[in-house]
C-alpha positions in Angstrom: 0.0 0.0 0.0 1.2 3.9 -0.9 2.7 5.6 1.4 -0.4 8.1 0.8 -3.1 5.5 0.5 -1.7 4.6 4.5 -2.2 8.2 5.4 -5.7 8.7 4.0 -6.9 5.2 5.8 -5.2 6.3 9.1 -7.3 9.6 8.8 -10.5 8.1 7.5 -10.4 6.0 10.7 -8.8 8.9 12.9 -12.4 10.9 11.7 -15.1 8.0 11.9 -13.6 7.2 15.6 -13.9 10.9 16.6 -17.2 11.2 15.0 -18.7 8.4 16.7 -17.6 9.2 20.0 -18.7 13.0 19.7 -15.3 14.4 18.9 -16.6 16.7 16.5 -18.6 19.7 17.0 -20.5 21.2 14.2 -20.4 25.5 14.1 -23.0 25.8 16.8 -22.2 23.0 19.1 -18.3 24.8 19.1 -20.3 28.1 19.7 -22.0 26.8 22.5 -19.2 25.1 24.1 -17.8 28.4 24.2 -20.5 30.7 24.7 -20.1 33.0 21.8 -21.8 33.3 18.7 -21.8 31.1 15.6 -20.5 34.1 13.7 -17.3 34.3 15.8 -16.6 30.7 15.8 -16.6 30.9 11.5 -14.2 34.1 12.1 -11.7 32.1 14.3 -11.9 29.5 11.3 -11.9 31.7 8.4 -8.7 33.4 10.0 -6.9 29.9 11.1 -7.2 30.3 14.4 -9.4 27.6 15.2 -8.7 23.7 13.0 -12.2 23.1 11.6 -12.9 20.0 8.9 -15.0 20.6 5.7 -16.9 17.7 5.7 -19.6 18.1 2.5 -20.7 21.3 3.2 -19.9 20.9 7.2 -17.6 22.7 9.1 -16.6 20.2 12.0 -14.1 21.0 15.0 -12.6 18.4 16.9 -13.3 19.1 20.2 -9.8 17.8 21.4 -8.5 20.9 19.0 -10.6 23.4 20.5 -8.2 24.5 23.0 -5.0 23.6 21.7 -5.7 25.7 18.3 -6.6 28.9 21.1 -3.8 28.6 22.5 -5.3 27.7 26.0 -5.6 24.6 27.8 
């Protein structure tokens, strides 16, 4: 198996494994967890300072990232 191939099934399983367990918050669930507005949350994205996943048309944000990409803990 590619070298790439490897990579893409380690991250397909990396993202059904967090999505099962809850590990990833749509725009409003991150906004909640927060308590601040959706609009703020797709700022933070839209300027890299929060890691979101395009998923179709789905912005999803691991929740583990959340903090780490904020640069608190």
């Amino acid at each position: 198996m590619s070298s790439d191939k490897q990579i893409l099934k380690k991250y397909f399983y990396e993202v059904t494994e967090m999505f099962e367990e809850k590990e990833l918050l749509t725009v409003k669930e991150t906004a909640e967890f927060l308590g601040v507005c959706e609009k703020t949350i797709y700022k933070l994205i839209t300027e890299k300072e929060l890691f979101a996943l395009k998923v179709g048309k789905k912005l999803l944000v691991p929740k583990n990232r959340i903090f780490d990409s904020l640069g608190t803990k």
